[in-house]
VOLUM-755042 format. One line per 3 residues: number of its first residue (from 1); for each residue x, y, z of N, C-alpha, C, O. Coordinates in pm, whole numbers, plus 50000, padded with zeros to 5 digits. Atoms other than C-alpha are relative to their C-alpha. Layout:
NUM> X:Y:Z:X:Y:Z:X:Y:Z:X:Y:Z; ... .
//
This chain:
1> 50061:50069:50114:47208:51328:54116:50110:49930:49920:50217:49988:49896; 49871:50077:50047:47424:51066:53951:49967:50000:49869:49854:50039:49844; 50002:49935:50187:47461:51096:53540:50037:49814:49948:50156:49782:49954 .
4> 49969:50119:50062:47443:50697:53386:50117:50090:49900:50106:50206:49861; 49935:49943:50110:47752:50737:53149:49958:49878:49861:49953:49762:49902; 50027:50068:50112:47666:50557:52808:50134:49929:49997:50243:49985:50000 .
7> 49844:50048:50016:47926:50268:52782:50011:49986:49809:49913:49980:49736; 49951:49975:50101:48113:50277:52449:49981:49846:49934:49996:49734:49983; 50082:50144:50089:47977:50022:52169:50136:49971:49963:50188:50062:49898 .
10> 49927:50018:50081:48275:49855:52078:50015:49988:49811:49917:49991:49736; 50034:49994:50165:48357:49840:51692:50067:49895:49938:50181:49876:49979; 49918:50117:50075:48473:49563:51488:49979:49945:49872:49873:49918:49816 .
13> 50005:50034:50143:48609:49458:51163:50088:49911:49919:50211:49923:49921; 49948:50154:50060:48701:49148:50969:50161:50068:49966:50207:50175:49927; 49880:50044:50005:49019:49070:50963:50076:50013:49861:50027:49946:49769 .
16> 49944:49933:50166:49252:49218:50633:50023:49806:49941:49987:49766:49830; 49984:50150:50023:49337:48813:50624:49905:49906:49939:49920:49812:49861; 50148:50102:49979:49002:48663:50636:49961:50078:49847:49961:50011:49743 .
19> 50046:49935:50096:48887:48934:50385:50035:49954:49842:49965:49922:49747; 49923:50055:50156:49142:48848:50092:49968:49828:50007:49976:49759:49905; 50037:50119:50055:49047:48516:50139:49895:49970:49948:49892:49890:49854 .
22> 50136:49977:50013:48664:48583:50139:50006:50056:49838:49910:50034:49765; 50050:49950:50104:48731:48759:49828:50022:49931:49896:49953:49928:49794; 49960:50095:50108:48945:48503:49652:49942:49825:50004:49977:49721:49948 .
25> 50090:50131:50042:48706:48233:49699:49916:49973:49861:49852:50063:49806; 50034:49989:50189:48595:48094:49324:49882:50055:49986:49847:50120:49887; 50152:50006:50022:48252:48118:49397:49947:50151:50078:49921:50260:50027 .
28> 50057:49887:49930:48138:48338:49685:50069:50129:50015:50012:50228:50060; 49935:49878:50016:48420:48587:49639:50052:50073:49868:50124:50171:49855; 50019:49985:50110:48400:48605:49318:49866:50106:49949:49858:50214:49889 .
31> 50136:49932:49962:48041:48693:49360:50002:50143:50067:49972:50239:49997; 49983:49914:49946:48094:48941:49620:50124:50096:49907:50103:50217:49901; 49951:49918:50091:48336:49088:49397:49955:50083:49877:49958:50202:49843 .
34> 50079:49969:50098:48169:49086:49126:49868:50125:50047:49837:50203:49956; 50114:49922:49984:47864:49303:49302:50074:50102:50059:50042:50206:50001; 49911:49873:50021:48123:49558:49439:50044:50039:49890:50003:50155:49880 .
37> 49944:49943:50085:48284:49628:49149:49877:50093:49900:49871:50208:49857; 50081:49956:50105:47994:49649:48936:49912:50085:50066:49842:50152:49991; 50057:49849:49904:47830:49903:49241:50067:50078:49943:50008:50120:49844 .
40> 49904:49932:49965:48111:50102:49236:50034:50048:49865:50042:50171:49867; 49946:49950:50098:48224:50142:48870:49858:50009:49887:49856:50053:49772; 50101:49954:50107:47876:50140:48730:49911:49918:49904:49805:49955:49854 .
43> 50004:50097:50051:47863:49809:48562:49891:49901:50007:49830:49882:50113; 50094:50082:49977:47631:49562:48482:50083:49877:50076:50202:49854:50059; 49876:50083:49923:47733:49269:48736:49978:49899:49911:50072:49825:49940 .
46> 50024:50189:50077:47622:48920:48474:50132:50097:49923:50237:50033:49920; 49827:49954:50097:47935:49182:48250:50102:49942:50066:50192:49875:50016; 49852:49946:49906:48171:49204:48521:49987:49825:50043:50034:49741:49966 .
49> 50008:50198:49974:48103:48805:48679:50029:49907:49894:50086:49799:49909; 49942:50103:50137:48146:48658:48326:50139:50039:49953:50223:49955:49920; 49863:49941:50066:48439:48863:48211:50098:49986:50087:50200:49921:50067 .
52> 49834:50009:49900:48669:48921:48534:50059:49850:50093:49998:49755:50141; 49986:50125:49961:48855:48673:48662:50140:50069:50111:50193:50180:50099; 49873:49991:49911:49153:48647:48962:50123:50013:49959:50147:49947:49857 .
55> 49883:50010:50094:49483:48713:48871:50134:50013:50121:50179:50103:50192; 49892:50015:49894:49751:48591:49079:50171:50075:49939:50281:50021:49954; 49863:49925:50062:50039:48850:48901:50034:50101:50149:49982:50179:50229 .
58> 49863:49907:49890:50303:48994:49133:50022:50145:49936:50098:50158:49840; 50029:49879:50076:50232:49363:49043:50115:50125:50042:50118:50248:50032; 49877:49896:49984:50590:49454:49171:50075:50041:49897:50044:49958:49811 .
61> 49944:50023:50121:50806:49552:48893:50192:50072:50055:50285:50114:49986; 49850:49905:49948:51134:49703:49125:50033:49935:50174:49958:49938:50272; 49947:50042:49856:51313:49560:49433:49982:50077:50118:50000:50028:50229 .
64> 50013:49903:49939:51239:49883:49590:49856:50055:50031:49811:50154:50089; 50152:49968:49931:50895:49866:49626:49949:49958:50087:49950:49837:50112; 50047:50014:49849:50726:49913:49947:49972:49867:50024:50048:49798:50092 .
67> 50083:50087:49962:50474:49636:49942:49965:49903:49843:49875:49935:49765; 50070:50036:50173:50449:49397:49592:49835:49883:50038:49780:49799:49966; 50109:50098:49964:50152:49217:49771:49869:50075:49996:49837:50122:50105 .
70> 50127:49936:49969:49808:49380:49696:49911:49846:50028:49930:49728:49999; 50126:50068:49939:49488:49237:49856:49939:49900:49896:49960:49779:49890; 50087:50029:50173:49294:49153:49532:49988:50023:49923:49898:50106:49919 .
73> 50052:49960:50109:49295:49180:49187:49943:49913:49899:49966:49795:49871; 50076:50089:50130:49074:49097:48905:49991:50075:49889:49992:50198:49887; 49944:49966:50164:49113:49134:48539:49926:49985:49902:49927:49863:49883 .
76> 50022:50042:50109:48932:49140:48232:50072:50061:49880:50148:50157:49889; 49939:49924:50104:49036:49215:47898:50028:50143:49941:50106:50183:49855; 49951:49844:50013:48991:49595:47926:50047:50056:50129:50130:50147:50131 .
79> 49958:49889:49886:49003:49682:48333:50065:49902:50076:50038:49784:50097; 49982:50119:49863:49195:49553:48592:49950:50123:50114:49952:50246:50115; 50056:49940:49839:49040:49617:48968:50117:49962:50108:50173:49855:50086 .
82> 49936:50039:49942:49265:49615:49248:49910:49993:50126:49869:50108:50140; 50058:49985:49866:49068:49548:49603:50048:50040:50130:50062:49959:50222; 49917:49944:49819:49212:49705:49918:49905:50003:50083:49805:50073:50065 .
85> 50070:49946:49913:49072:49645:50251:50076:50041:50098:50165:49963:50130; 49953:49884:49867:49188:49899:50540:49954:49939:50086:49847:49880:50067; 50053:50023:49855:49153:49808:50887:50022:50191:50056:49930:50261:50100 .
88> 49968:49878:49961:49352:50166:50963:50083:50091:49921:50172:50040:49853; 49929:49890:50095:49493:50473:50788:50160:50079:50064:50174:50159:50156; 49833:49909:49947:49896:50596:50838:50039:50026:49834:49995:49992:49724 .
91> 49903:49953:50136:50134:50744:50585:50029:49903:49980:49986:49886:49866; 49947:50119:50102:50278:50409:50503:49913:49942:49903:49940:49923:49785; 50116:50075:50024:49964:50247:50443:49972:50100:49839:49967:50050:49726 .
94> 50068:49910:50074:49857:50553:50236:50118:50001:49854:50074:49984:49740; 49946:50034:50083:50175:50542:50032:50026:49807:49917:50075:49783:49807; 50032:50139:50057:50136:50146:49958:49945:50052:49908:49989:50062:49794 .
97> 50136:50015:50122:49807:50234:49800:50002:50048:49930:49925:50009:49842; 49949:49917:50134:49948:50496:49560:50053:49926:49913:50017:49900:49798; 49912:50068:50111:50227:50300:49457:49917:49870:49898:49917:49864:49775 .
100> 50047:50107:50074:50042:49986:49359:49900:50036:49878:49883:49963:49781; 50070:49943:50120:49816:50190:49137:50046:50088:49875:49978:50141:49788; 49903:49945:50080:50082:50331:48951:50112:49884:49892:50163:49895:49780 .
103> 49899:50090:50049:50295:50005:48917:49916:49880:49935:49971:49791:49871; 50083:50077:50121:49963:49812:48757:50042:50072:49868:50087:50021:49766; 49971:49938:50155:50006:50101:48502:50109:50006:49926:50101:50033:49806 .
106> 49883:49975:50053:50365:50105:48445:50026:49835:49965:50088:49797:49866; 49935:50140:50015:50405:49723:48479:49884:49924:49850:49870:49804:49822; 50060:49995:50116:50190:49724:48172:50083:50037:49891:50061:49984:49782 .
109> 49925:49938:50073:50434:49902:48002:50132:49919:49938:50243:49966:49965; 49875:50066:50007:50683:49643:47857:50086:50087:49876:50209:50086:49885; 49965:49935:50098:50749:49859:47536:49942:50127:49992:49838:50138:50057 .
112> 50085:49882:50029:50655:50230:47421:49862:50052:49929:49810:50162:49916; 50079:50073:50093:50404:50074:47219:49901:49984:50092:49804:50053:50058; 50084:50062:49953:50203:49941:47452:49902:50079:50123:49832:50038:50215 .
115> 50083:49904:49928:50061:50256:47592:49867:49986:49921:49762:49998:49984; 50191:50017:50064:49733:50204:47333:49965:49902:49988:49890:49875:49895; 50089:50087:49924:49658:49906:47507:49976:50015:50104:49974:49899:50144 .
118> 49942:50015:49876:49674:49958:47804:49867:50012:50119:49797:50114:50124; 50177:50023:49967:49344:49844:48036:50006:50143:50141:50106:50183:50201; 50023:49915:49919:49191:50115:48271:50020:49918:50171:50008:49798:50196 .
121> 49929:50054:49874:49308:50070:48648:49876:50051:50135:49868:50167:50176; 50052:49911:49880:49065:50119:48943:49996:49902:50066:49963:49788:50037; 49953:50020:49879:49170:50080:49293:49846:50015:50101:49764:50107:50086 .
124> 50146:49994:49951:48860:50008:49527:50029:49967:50119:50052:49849:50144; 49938:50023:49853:48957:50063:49904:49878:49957:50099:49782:50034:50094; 50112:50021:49919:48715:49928:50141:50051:50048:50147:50135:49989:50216 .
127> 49906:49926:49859:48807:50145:50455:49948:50023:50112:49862:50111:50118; 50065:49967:49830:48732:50122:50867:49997:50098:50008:50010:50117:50129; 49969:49863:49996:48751:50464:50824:49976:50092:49920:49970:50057:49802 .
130> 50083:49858:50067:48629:50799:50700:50138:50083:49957:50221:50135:50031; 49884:49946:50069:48878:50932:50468:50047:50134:50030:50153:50172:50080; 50022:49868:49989:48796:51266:50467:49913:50058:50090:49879:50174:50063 .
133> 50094:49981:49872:48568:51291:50789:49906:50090:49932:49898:50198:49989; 50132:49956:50053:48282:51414:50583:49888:49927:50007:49784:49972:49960; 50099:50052:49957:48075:51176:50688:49916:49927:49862:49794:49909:49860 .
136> 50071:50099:50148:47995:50975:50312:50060:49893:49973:50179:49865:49988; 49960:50160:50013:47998:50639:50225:50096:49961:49919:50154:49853:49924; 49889:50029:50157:48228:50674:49895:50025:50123:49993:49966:50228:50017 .
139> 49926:49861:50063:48479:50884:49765:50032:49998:49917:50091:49890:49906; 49953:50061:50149:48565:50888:49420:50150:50104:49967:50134:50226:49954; 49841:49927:50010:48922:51044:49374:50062:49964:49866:50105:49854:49830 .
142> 49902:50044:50130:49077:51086:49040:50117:50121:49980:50178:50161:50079; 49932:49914:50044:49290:51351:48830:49920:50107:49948:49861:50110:49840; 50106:49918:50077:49110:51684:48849:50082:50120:49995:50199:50126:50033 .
145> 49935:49862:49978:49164:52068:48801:49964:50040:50119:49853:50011:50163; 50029:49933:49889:49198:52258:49110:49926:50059:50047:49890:50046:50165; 50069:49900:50002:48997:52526:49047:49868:49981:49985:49767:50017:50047 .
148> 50155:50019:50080:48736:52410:48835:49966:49835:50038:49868:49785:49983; 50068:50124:49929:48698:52055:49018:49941:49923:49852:49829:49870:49851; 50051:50059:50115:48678:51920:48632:50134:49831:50011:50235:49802:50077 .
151> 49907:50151:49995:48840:51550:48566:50100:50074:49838:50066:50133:49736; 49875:49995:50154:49176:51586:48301:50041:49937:49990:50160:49952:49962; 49915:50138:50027:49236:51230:48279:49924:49914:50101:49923:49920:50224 .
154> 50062:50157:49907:49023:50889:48371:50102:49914:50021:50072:49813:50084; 49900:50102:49960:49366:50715:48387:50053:49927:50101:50112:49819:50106; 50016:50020:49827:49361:50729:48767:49788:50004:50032:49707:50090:49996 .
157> 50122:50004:49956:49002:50584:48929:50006:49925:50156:49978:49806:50170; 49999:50031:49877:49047:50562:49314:49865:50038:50076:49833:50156:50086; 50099:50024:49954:48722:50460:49498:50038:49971:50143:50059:49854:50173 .
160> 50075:50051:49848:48696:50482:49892:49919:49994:50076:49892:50110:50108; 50118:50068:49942:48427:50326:50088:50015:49995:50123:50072:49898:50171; 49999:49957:49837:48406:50445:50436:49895:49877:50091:49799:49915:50157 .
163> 50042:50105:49873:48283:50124:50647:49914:50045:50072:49797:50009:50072; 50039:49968:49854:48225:50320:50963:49884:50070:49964:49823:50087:50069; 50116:49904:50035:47930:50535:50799:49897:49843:50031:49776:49858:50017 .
166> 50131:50103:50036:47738:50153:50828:49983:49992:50132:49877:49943:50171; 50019:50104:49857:47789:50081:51191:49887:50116:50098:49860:50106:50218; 50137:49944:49946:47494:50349:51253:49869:49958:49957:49761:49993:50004 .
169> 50086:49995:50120:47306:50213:50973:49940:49826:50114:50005:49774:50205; 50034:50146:49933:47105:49858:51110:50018:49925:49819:50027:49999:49721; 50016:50070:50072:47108:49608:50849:49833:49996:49911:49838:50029:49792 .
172> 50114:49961:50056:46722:49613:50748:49982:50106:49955:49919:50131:49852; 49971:49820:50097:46784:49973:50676:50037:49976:49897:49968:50026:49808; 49954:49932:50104:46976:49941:50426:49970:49877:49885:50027:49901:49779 .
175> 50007:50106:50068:46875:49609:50243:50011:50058:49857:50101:50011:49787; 50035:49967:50081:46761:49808:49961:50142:50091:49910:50145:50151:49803; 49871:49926:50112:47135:49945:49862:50086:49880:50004:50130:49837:50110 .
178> 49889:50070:50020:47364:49684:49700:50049:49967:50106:50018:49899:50204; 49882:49965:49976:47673:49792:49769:50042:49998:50162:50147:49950:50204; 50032:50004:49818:47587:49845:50193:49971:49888:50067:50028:49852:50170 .
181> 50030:50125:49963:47407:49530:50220:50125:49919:49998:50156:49851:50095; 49923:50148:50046:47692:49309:50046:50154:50044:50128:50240:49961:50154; 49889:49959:49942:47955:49512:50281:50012:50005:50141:50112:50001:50213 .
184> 50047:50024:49872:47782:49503:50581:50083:49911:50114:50130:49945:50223; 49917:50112:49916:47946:49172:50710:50152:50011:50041:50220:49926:50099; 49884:49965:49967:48252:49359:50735:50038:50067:50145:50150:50089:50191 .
187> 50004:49891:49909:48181:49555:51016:49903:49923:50123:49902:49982:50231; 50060:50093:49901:47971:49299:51231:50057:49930:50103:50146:49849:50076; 49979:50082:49948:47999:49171:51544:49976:49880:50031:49976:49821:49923 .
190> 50073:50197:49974:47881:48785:51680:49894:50105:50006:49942:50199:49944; 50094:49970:49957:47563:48954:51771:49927:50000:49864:49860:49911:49813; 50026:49917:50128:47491:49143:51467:50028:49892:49875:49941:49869:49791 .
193> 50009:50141:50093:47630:48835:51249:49903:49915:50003:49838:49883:49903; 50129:50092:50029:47383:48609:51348:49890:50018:49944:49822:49941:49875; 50118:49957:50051:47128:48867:51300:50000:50004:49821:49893:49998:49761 .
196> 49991:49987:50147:47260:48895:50905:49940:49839:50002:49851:49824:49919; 50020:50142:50051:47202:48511:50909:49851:50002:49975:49790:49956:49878; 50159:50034:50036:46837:48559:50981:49930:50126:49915:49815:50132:49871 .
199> 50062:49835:50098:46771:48912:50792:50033:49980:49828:49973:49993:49722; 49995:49993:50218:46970:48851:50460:49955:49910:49933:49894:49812:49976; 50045:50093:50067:46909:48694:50197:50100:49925:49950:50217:49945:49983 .
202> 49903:50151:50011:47072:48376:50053:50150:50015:49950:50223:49918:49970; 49875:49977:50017:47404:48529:49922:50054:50092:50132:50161:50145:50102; 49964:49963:49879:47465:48680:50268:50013:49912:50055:50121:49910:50115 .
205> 49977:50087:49900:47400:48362:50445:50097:49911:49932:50153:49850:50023; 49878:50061:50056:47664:48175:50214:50116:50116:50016:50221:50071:49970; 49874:49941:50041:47919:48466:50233:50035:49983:50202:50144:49955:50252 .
208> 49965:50043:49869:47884:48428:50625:50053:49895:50028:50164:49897:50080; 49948:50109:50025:47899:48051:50594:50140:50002:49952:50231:49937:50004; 49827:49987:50047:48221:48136:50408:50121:49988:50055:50224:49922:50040 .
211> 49878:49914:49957:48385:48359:50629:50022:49898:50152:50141:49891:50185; 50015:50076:49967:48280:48093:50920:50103:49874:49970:50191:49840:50049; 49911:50128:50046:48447:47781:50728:50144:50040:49960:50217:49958:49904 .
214> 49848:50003:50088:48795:47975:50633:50083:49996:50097:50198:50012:50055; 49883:50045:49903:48989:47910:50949:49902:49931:50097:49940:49918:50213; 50082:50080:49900:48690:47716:51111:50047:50040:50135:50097:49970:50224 .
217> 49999:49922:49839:48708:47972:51404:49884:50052:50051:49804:50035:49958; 50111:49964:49960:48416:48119:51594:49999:50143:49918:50093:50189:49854; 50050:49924:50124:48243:48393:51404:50103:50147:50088:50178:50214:50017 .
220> 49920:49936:49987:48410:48641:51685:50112:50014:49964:50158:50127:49979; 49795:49992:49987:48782:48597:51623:50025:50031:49859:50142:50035:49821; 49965:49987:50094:48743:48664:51305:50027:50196:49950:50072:50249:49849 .
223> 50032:49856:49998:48677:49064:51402:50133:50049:50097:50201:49989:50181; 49906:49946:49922:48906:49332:51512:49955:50092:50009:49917:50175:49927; 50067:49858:49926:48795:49556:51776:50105:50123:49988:50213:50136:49929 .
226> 49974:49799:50082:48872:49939:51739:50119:49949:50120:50215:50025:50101; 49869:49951:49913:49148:49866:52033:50128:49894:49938:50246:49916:49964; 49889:50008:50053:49342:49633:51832:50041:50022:49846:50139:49971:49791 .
229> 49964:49865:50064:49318:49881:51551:50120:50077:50018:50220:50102:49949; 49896:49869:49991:49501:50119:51693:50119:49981:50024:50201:50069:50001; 49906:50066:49975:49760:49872:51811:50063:49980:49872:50178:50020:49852 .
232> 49921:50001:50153:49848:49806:51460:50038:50112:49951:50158:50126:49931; 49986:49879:49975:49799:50161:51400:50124:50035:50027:50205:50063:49938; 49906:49972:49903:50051:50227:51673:50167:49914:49935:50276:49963:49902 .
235> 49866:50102:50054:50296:49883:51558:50068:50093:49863:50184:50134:49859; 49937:49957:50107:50307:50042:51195:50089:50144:50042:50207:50152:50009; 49884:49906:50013:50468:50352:51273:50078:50018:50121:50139:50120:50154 .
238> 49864:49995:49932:50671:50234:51540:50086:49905:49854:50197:49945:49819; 49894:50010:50136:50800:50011:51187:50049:50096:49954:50171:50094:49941; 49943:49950:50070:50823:50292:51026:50075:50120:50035:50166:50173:49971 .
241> 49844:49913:49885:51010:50529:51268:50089:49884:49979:50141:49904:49869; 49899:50074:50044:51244:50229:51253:50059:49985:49894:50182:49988:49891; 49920:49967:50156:51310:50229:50881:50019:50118:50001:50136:50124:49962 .
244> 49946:49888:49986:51334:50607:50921:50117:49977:50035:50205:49973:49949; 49887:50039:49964:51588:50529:51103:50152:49926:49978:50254:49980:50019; 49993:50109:50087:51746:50238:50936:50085:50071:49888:50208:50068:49882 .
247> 49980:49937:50081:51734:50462:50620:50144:50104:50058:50253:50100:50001; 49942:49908:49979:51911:50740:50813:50178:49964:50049:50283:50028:50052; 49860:50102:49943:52196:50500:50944:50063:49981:49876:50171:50035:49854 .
250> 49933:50009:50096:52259:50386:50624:50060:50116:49926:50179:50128:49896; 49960:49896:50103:52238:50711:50415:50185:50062:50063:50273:50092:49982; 49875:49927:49967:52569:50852:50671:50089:49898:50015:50200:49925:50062 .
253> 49879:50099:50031:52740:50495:50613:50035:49982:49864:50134:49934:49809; 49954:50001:50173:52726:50521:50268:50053:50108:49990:50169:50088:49953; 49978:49884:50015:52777:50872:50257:50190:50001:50041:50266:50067:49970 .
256> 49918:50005:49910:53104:50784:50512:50114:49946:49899:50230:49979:49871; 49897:50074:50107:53216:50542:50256:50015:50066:49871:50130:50051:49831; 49989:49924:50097:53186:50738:49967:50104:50133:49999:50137:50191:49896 .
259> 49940:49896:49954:53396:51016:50152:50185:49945:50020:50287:50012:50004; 49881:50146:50023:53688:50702:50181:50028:50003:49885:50121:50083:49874; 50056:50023:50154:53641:50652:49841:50066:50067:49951:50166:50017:49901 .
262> 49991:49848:50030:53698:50998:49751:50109:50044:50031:50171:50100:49942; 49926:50002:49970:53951:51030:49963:50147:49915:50000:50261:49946:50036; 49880:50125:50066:54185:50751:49865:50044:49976:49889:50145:49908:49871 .
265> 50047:49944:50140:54095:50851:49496:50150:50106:49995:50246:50114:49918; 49927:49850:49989:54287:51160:49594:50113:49958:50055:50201:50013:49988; 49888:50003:49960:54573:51038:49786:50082:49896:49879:50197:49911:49838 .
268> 49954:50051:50150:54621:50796:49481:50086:50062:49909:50203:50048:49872; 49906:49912:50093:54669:51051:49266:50115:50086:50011:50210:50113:49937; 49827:49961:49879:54923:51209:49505:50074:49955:49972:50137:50014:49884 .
271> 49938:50098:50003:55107:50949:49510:50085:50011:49886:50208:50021:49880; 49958:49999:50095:55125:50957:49185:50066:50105:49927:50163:50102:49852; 49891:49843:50034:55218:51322:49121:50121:49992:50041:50217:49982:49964 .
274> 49841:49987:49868:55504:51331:49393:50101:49885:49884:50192:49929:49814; 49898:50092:50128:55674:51008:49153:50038:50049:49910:50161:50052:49899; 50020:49930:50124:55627:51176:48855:50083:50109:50042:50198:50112:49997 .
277> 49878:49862:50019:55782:51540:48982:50136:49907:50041:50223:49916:49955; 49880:50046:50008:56070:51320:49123:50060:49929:49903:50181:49910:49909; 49932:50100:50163:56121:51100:48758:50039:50139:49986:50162:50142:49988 .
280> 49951:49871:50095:56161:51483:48636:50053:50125:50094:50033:50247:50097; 49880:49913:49915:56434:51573:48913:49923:50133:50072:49992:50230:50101; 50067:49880:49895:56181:51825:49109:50072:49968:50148:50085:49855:50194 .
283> 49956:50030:49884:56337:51873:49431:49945:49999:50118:49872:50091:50154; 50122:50064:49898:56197:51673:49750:49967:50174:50092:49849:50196:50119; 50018:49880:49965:56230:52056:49910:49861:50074:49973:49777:50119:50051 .
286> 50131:49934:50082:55967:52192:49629:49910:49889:49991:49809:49922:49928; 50171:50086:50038:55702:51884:49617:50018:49994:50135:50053:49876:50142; 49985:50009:49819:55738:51909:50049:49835:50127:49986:49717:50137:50019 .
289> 50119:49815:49977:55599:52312:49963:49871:49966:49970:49775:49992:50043; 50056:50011:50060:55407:52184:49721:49838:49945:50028:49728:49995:50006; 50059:50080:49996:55239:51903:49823:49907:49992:50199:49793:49960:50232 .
292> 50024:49935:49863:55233:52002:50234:50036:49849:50109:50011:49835:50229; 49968:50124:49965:55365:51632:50286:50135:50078:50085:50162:50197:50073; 49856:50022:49952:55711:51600:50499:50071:49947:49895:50016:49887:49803 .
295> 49906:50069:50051:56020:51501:50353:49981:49848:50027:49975:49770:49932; 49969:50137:49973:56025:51175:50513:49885:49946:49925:49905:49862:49838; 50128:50056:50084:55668:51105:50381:49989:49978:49854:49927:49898:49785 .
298> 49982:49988:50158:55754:51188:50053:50084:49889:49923:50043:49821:49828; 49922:50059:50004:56064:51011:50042:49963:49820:50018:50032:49727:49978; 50048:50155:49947:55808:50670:50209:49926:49979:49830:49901:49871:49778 .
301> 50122:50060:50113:55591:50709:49872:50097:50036:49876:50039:50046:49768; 49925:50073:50140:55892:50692:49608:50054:49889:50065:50125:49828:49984; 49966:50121:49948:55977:50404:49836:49939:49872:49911:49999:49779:49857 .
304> 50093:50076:50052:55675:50234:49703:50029:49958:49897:50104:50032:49833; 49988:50086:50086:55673:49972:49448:49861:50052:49934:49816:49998:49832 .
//
């Protein structure tokens, strides 16, 4: 008896490229912004669409930071949003997304003063991936107690949005949630795209149109299947075994030179002793004992000029 094996649905998801552009379009990514954010943090969206706006600030504030390039942010006069979309999850990746939510808050900070202004910060990851393999669409991550799972500070508001929970979901399913509908097109293949063309409604078929007209490529190429995922996946921490590395090279050439340094510091001052007992008639015999130099050596460094 022979066993059909089920072949494997490929998976695919817009492009981190395509995305930040989709989002920083005036109109339709604006829009789409605007209806995430205001899902996600609670908001009325005509608030959040009139008030926030794009903000092209370089949110590095140190030569030493990983990555000063986030995805998206938008700003109003009390919050800024930062947008992150994930294709895949590594430690680098994972430390990016810390830092940049730390260095909105600090790079706020031009004086000591300016801590009681200072606008609330939430980070809104849109992720191919299940954070915490619990199987839910959002995660809301802030500053809590351990024990008692209570919040001790809204100062940190990290939101992730698990993608892959949709690609069971059909599209007509879920019309009726925002936040799923407007996110949907992230996770579509050609097939499944077209079908959004004829299922959604009119801000779906312009955000398709969008994503369509931003490198005027076919609607495929704009997706990345789960195998060149993992390839990136794979690329990043062969980078970052290499800066491991890198790092580790340097730290025992600096370290090497600093030991030079140190050491030349010290024969300096040698130098300088051995002169000194001979200005005050010490005999080359006793700075020989002394010092564990030779005569002749001794005798080369009152030579010296």
């Amino acid at each position: 008896m022979t066993i059909a094996l089920e072949a494997k649905q490929p998976k695919y998801f817009l492009k981190e490229n395509i995305s930040r552009k989709l989002f920083k379009n005036e109109i339709i990514g604006k829009k789409l912004a605007s209806r995430v954010i205001s899902e996600v943090i609670g908001l009325d969206y005509n608030d959040v669409y009139n008030n926030i706006k794009l903000s092209s600030e370089d949110i590095s504030f140190s030569a030493k930071t990983l990555s000063s390039n986030a995805d998206v942010i938008y700003a109003s006069d009390s919050i800024i949003i930062d947008i992150e979309v994930n294709s895949y999850n590594s430690p680098r990746k994972k430390r990016q997304l810390e830092s940049y939510i730390f260095q909105l808050h600090l790079g706020q900070l031009k004086n000591h003063k300016d801590y009681v202004n200072m606008k609330k910060i939430f980070q809104i990851n849109i992720d191919n991936y299940d954070l915490l393999g619990k199987n839910e669409f959002i995660y809301e991550i802030g500053l809590m107690d351990k024990k008692y799972h209570e919040v001790v500070s809204d100062i940190i508001q990290i939101t992730h949005i698990n993608l892959d929970y949709l690609r069971n979901l059909d599209y007509t399913s879920i019309k009726e949630n925002k936040l799923m509908k407007n996110l949907y097109i992230f996770i579509c293949g050609k097939l499944k795209l077209n079908n959004l063309i004829e299922d959604g409604d009119e801000f779906m078929k312009d955000s398709v149109k969008e994503v369509q007209e931003i490198l005027n490529m076919k609607e495929f190429d704009f997706y990345l299947t789960d195998e060149e995922i993992l390839e990136l996946d794979r690329q990043d921490m062969i980078n970052e075994l290499r800066e491991e590395v890198k790092n580790e090279v340097r730290e025992e050439v600096e370290n090497e030179v600093r030991e030079e340094v140190k050491n030349e510091t010290r024969k300096e001052k040698e130098r300088e002793m051995i002169k000194e007992f001979y200005k005050n008639s010490v005999s080359l015999d006793l700075i020989s004992k002394s010092t564990g130099l030779s005569i002749k050596e001794i005798e080369q460094i009152i030579k010296e000029n």
